[in-house]
C-alpha positions as CSV (number, residue, x, y, z in Angstrom):
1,X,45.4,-17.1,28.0
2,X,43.3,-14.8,25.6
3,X,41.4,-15.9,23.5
4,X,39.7,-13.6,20.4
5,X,37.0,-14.9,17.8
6,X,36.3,-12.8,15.0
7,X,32.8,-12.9,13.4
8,X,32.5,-13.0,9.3
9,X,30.3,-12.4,7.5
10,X,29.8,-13.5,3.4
11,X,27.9,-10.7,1.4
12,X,26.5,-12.0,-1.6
13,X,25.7,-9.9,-4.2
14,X,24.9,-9.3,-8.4
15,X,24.5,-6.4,-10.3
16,X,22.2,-6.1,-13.2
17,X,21.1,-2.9,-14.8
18,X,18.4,-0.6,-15.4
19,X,17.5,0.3,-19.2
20,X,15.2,3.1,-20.2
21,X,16.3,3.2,-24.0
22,X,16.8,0.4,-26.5
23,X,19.4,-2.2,-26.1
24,X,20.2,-4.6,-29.3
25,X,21.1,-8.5,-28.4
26,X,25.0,-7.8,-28.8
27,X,24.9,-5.1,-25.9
28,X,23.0,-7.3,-23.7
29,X,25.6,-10.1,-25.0
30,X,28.4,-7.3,-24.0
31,X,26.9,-7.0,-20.5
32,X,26.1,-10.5,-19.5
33,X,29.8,-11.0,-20.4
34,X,30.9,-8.4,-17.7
35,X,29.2,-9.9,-15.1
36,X,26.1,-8.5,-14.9
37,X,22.6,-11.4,-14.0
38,X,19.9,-9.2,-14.4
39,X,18.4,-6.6,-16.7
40,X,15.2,-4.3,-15.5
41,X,14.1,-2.6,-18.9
42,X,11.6,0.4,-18.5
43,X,8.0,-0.5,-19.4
44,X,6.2,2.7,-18.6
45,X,7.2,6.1,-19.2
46,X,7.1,8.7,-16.7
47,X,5.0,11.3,-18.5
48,X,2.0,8.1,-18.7
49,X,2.9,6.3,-21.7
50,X,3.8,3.0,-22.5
51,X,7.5,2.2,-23.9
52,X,8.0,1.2,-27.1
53,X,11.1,-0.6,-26.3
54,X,10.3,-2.8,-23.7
55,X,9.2,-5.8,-25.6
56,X,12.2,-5.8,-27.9
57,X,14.5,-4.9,-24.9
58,X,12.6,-8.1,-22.8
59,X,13.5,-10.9,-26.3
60,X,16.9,-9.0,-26.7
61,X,17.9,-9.6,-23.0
62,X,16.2,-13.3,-22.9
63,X,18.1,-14.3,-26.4
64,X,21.7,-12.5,-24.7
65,X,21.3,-14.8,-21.7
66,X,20.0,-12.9,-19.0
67,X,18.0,-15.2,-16.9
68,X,15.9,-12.6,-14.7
69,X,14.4,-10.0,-16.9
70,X,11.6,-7.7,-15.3
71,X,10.8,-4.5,-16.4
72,X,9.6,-1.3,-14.0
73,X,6.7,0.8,-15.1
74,X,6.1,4.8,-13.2
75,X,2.8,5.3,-12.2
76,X,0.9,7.7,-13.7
77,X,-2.6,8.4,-13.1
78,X,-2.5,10.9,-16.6
């Protein structure tokens, strides 16, 4: 008799996004609604200065729902 086991795995995952511009409440609302959990708003420019948007972007994301807000910054030693 043969006998065959199979091996499954569950992949567990969640998408979010990555903002470098500014985001009002009703398109964080928007996204939430499509599934995404997360929202990484930029916090640090590239070129060594800090973003303007990133507070507003941080309270707009919070008051839409999102649960996990960070925010991602580029080192810059200008």
């Amino acid at each position: 008799m043969l006998s065959l086991s199979f091996l499954v795995s569950t992949v567990y995952g969640t998408t979010g996004i990555d903002i470098s511009a500014a985001v009002s409440q009703s398109t964080f609302s928007c996204l939430k609604g499509l599934g995404h959990s997360f929202a990484i708003p930029r916090g640090w420019c590239s070129y060594g200065g800090f973003d303007s948007n990133v507070l507003n972007n941080i309270k707009n994301a919070r008051a839409a729902g999102f649960s996990y807000v960070d925010t991602y910054m580029f080192p810059c030693r200008g």
